[in-house]
N, C-alpha and C positions, 0 to 999 in steps of 0.2 A: 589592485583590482584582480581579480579571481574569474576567470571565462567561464564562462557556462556554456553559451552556446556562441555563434556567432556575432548575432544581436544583441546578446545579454551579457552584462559581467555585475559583479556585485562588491559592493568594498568589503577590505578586511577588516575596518572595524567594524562591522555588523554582527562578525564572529568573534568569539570568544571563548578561550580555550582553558580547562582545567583538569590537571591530572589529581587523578582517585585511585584510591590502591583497588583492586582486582578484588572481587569474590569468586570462593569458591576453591577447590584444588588446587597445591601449585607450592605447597611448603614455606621454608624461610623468605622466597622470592617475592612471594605475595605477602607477605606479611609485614617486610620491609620496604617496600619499591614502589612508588605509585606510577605503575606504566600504562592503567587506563584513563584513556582520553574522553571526558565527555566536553564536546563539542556545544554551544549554544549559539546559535544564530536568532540575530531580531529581525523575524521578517516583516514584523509589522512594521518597524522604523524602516526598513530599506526602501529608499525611493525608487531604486530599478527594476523591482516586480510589481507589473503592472497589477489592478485591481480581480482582472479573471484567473490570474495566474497564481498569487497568492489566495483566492478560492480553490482551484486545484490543489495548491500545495496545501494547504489546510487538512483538507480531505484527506489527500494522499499520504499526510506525515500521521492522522489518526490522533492518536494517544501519547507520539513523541512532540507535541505540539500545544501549549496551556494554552489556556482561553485568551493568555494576552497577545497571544504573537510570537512565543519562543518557542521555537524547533530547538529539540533534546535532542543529542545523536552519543549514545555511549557506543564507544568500543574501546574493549580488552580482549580479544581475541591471540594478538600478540603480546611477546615478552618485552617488546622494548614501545620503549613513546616514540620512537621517529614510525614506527612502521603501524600504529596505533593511532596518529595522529594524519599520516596518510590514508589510514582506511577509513576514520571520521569526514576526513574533508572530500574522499571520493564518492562515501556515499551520499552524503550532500550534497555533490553536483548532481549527480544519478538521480535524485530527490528531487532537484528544484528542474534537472532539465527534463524530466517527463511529469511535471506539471507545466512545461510550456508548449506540451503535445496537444494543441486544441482537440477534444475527440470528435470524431463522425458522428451526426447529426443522424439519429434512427427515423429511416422510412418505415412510415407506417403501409403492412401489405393486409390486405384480407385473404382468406384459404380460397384455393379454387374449389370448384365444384366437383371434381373428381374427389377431390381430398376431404369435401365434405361425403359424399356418398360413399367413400372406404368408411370414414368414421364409425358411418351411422349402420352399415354394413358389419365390423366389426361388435358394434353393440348388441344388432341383433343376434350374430354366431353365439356370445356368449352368453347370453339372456337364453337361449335356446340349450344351450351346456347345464347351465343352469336347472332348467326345467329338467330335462333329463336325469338331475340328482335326484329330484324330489320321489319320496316313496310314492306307491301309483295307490289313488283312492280308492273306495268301495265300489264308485260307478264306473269303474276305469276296465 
């Protein structure tokens, strides 16, 4: 079991780990070595993220996340798989524990009346700026 947070931990078989060689810059090491980690987690199968929290994390994983339930998490940042495969599984927790962040509930405020009267004050200054561009007519 893998913590997450106090409340929550999640199995490791949910996760599932394969190493892919690296793209991009990096010579013979990359070319030979598979030291990037992509990470899959089934969150749809996991019985310990509850139903709102797995909507968070949905949202929150975006585009590393398919329609069915698998969170993608690549990292190759580092040269080796232990230190690749820890920054995979850290940002995972980091993932799933700020989708167990319920957010703040937005109070709805209306503008005070001062704040309307700046408004509408401001509108008139520059409506008036305005005017003052325009060339002056023949009855002016």
């Amino acid at each position: 079991m893998i913590k997450i947070t106090p409340q929550l931990s999640i199995d490791e078989n949910c996760i599932e780990l394969q190493f892919i060689r690296s793209s991009g810059a990096g010579g013979q090491n990359v070319n030979k070595v598979s030291t990037a980690v992509q990470l899959r987690f089934d969150a749809a199968h996991c019985q310990t993220l509850s139903e709102e929290v797995m909507l968070r994390l949905r949202k929150l994983a975006g585009r590393r996340m398919t329609d069915e339930g698998m969170l993608i998490i690549e990292a190759s940042v580092f040269r080796t798989q232990g230190k690749n495969r820890e920054d995979a599984m850290r940002r995972l927790i980091e993932l799933i524990s700020a989708a167990t962040i319920r957010p703040k509930a937005r109070v709805k405020t209306r503008p005070t009346l001062s704040s309307k009267k700046k408004r509408l004050e401001g509108k008139q200054l520059r409506g008036s700026i305005k005017q003052m561009r325009k060339s002056p007519t023949s009855t002016d």
